[in-house]
N, C-alpha and C positions, 0 to 999 in steps of 0.2 A: 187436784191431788187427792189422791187414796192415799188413807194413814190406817193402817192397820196392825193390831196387835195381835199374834197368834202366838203359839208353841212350837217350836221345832224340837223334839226330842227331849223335852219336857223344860225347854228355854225359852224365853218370853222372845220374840222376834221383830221388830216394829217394824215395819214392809212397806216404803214405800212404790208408788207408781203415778205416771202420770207426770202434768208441769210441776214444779216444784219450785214458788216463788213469791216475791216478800207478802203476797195477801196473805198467803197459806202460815205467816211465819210465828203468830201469836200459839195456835194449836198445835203446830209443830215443837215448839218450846214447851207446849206443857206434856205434849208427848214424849219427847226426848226425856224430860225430867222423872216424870212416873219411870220410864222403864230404867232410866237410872237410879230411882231409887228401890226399883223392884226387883233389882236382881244383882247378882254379883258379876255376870258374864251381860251383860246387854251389847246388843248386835241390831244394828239398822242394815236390812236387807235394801238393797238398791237397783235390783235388777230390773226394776218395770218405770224408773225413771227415765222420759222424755227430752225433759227440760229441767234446767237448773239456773238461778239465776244469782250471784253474787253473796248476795244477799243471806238465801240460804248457806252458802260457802262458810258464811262465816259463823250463820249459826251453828251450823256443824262444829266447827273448834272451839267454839264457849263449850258446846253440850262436851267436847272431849277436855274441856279443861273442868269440868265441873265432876267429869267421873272420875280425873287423876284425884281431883281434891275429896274425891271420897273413895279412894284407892284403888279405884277400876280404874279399867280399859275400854272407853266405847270401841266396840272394832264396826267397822263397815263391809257389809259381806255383798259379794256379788255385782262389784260394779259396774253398770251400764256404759256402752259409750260413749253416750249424751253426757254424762257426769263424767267423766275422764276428761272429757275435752273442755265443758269450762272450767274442772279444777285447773288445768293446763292453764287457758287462754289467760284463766287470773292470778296465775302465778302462784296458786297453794296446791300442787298438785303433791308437795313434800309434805304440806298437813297433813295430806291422808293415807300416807305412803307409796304413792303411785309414782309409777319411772315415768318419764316421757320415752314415748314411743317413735 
């Protein structure tokens, strides 16, 4: 997994790519948290994710309850179709806003 934090239009962006899975899940937590506490708009870019595994799933909805709890919005931009289909297969594809297709 690549975790990256860049700028898009002057917004912090944390980008992931690659497998995305519970080894990766400690630094993704702390990454998720920085950019929630860095910003008012925080966005995980998902378009160069591979693999996803449950696991991550779920830390994805702490890190989106932890922005409501500080009055954000994590939004997730650009999903992959690796990440569509196990938000799907596990049945949180309404956490993250996605239709089944």
């Amino acid at each position: 997994m690549a975790c990256i934090l860049s700028n898009v239009d002057g917004t912090p962006v944390l980008r992931l790519s690659g497998a995305v899975g519970i080894s990766e899940g400690e630094a993704l937590r702390e990454a998720l948290l920085r950019l929630i506490e860095s910003t008012e708009n925080p966005t995980v870019a998902m378009d160069g994710v591979t693999e996803v595994d449950v696991c991550t799933l779920q830390l994805l909805v702490a890190a989106q309850k932890s922005a409501a709890k500080a009055g954000k919005s994590l939004n997730l931009a650009d999903i992959s179709e690796p990440f569509h289909q196990a938000a799907e297969s596990a049945g949180m594809a309404d956490s993250f806003g996605l239709k089944d297709e």
